[in-house]
C-alpha positions in Angstrom: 95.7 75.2 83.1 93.5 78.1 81.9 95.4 81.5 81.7 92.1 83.5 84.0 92.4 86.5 81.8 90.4 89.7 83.5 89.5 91.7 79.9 87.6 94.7 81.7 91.4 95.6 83.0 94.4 97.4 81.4 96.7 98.3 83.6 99.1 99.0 81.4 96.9 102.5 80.8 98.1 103.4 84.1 101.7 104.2 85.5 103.1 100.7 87.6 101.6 100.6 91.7 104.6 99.9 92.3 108.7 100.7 91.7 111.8 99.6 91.5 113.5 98.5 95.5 110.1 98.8 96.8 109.3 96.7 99.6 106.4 94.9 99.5 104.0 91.7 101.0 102.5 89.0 99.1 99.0 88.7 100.0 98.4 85.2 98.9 100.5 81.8 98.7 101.9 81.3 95.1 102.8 77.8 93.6 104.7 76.9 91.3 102.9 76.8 88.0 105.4 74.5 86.4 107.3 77.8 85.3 110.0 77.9 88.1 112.7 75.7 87.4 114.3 73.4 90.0 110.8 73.3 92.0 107.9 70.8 91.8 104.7 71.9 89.9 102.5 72.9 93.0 105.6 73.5 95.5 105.0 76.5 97.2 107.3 79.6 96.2 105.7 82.3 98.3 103.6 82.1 101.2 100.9 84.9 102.7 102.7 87.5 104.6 106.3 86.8 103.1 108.3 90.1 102.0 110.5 91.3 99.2 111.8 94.2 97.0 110.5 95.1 93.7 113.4 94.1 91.3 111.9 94.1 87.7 108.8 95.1 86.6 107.5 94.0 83.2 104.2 93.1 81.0 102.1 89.9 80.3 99.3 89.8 77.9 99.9 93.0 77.2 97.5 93.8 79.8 98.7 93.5 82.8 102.2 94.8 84.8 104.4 91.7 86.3 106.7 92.7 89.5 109.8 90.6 89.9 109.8 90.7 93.3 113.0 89.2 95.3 111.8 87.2 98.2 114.5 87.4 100.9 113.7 84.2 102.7 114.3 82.3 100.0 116.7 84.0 97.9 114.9 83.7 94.5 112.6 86.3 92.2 109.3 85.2 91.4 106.6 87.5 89.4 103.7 88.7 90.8 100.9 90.6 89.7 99.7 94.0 91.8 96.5 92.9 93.3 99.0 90.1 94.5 101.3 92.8 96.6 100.8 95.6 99.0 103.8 98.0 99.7 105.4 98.1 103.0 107.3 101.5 102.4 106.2 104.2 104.6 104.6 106.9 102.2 107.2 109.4 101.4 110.1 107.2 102.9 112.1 107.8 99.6 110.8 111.0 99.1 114.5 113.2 99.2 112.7 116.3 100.4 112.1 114.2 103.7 116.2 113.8 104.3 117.8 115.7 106.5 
């Protein structure tokens, strides 16, 4: 399989899109790349539409930002890239000036 490597991008340069407990959408269907363990290479792990919390966020290629993101469905964490997700918290949800 050929890693599809996007060399005009760093997003790195930028802060992450998204953080930590974030809840967010998958806006494709993901299979398993042969990198998930206990799942057949081209099982799907994710489908369109499912929903999750950010629970790690790291690096790959040292290019791009990874998101754990823990599906709730189906109990497991698999990592996603940004143009993957879109958030589903309400802008300023978590903002503490907003509490009353």
């Amino acid at each position: 399989m050929k890693i599809s490597r996007d060399s005009s991008i760093v997003e790195l340069n930028d802060s992450p899109c998204f953080d930590y407990g974030e809840k967010v959408k998958s806006l494709k269907t993901v299979r398993n790349d042969g990198t998930f363990p206990g799942k057949e290479v081209g099982d799907i792990l994710v489908k369109k539409g499912d929903y999750g919390y950010v629970t790690s966020i790291g690096t790959f290629l040292q290019q791009f930002y990874i998101y754990g993101v823990e599906f709730v469905e189906h109990g497991y964490k698999v990592g996603m890239r940004a143009k993957e997700l879109e958030s589903l918290d309400e802008a300023g949800a978590d903002d503490e000036s907003n509490w009353e």
